[in-house]
N, C-alpha and C positions, 0 to 999 in steps of 0.2 A: 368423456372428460372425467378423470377419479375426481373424489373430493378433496379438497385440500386439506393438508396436513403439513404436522410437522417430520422432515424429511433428515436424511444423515448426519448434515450441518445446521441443524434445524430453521434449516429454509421451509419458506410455502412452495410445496412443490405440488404442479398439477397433472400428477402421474399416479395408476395405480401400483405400478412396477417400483416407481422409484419410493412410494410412501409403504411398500414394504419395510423400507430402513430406519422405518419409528425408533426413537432410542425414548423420546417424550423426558428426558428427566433432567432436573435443574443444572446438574453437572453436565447434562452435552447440551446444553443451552450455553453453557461456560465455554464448552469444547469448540463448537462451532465459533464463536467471534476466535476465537485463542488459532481457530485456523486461517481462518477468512483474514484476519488482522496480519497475524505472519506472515501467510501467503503476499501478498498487499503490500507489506512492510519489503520483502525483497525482490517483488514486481518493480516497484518504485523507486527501489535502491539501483538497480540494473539499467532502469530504462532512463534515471538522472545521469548516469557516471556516461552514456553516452553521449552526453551534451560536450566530454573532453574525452582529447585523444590522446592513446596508448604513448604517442611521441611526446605528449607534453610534459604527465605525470612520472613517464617511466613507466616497465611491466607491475612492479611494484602492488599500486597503488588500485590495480583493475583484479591482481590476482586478489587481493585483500578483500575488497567488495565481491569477488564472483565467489570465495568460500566461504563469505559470510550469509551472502544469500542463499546458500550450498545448504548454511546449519541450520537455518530457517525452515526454509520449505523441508528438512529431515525432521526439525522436530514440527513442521505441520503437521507429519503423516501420522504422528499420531492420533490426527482428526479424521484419519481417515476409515474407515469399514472393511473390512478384507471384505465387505459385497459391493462394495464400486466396480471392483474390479470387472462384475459380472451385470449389474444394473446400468453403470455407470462406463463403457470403456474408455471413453473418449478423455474424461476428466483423468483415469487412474491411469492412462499413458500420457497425456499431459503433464502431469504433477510430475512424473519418474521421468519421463525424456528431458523434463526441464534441470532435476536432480542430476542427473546423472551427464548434462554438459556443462551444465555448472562446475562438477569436480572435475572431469576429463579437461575443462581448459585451463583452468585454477591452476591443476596439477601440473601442463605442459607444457604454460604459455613460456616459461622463463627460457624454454629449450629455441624456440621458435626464434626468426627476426621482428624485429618489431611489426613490420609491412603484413606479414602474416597473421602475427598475433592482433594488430587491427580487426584485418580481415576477417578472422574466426568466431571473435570475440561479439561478433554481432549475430551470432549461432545463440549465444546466452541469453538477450533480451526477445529474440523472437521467437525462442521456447520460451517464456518467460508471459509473452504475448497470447502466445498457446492456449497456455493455460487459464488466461484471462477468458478469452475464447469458449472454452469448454467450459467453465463455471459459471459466465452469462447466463445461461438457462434455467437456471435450479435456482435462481438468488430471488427472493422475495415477492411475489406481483405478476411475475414475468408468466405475461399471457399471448401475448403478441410482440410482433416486430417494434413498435413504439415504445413499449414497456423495456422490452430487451435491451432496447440502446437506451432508457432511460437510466436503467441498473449497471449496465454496461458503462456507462458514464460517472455515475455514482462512484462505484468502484474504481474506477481509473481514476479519474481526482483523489479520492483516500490514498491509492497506491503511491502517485507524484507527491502526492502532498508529504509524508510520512518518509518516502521515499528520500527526497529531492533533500530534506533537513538533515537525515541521517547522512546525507553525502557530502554533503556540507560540511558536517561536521569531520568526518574522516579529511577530508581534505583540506579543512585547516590545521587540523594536524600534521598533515602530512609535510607542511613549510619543516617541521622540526625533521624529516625525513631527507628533504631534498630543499637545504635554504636558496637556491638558488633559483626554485619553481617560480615562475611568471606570476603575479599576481592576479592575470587573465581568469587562470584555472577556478581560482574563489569568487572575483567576480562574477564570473558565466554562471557557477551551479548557484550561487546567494541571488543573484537575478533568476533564474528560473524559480527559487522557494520562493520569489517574493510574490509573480508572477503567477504561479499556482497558486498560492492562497491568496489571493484575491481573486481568481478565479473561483477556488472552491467555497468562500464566502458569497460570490452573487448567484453560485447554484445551489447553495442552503437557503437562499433566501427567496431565490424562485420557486424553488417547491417548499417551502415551508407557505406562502404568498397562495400556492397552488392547491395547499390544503389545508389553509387555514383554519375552516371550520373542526377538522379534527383535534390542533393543536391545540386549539383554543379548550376545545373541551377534556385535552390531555391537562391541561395548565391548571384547570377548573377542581380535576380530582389529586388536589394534592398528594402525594406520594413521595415514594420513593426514587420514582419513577421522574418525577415532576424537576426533581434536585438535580437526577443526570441530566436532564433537558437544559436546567440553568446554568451548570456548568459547561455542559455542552459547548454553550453559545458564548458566555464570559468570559471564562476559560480558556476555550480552544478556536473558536472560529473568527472571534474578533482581535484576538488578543495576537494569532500566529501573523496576520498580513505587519502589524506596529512592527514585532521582532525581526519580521523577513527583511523588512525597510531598514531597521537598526543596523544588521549586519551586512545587507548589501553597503549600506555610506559608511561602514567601520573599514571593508574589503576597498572600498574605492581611497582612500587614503593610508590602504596598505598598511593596518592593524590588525596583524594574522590574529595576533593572539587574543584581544580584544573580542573579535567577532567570532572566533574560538569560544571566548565564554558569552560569548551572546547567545550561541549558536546551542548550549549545554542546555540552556532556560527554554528554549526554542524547541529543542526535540521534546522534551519532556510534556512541553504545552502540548505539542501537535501531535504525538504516539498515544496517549491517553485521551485527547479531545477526541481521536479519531476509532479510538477503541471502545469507546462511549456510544459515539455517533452507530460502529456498528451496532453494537448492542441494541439502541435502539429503532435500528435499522430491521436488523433480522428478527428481533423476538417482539417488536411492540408496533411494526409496521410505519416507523417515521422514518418517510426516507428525508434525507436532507444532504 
């Protein structure tokens, strides 16, 4: 077993091979969340827009999301090491098989019939899955199987959660697109944000519960550090279930635009709580 270190994305990674990829410096301390965040942010975008189908929205509305999570994961790569390639191969075809059907159906759904463009279109979220997959390993702690899926969890809630608001909001949009869209469509995804964070609220609060004694003595040594932790919580994780609630009963009495600007306050809470949360997730050891 190497010793632990700080690794590509400056994760703890417990590999000699893989902690070759020292970068050690405050800026790829920046880098890594800047990746892991984007990554995450169009994990979550992919895997909420599946909750509506291609027949509802129109091709429209999926090809928007698939090249938007396309721009994402292009500008992750910037996080990435031309040495994953060779360290890492599993992640650095993940990340590019996920790129690269992201634009390939982005680009050709509009040609297709819908029936197909359904069908394809679930080629996106399970590269998408992929790469969740392949980055489990190298993310924080992960020393065994419990751990894996502990991180593995972590992450999948950041992803939905971050995710599921940013679709939300495209899709209230989207009434100005196609007024005649079902009100279903905003309903479903504003119930799935609301649903996720409160989910992602009782799993901060289980491991926060779970390791308490650390916090505690995070809380103790005032900092800088101490501020993202109260925002964190004020901020982002209590604050996102109130909004999700807001606009799911604005969507049920069919107040597109209303729960449109609910929805504005709402990402901005949940993309930054959660870009926090990584932060001090990967560099200071709180998962939550």
């Amino acid at each position: 077993m190497g010793s632990e270190k700080w690794g590509i994305f400056q994760f703890r990674i417990h590999s000699p091979h893989v902690s070759s990829l020292i970068l050690g410096t405050s800026f790829q301390a920046m880098v890594s969340v800047f990746y892991v965040g984007l990554m995450s942010l169009a994990l979550g975008a992919v895997l909420s827009l599946s909750l509506i189908r291609v027949r509802q929205t129109g091709v429209g509305l999926f090809v928007l999301i698939s090249l938007c999570a396309a721009g994402l994961v292009l500008l992750g790569t910037a996080g990435l090491s031309p040495q994953t390639q060779t360290v890492t191969p599993s992640l650095w075809a993940a990340h590019w098989t996920w790129l690269i059907l992201a634009v390939v159906w982005g680009g050709t759904a509009w040609l297709l019939p819908i029936r197909w463009a359904q069908v394809l279109w679930w080629s996106v979220p399970l590269a998408a899955l992929g790469w969740g997959a392949a980055v489990a390993p190298h993310l924080p702690g992960v020393v065994g199987v419990s751990s894996r899926l502990a991180a593995g969890g972590t992450l999948l809630l950041t992803a939905l959660l971050m995710g599921s608001v940013s679709t939300a909001m495209v899709v209230g949009h989207w009434y100005l697109v196609r007024p005649s869209l079902s009100i279903r469509a905003l309903e479903r995804i504003s119930l799935a944000y609301l649903g996720i964070a409160l989910a992602r609220l009782a799993w901060a609060v289980g491991w926060t519960l779970h390791d308490w004694d650390r916090h505690r003595d995070f809380l103790a040594r005032w900092s800088l550090d101490t501020v993202f932790l109260l925002q964190r919580w004020g901020f982002s994780l209590l604050l996102a279930p109130v909004l999700a609630w807001m606009v799911y009963q604005t969507a049920k009495i069919r107040s597109t635009q209303s729960a449109t600007g609910i929805l504005y306050a709402a990402m901005v809470v949940t993309i930054v709580g959660e870009f926090v949360g990584l932060y001090l997730w990967l560099h200071r050891g709180l998962m939550q």
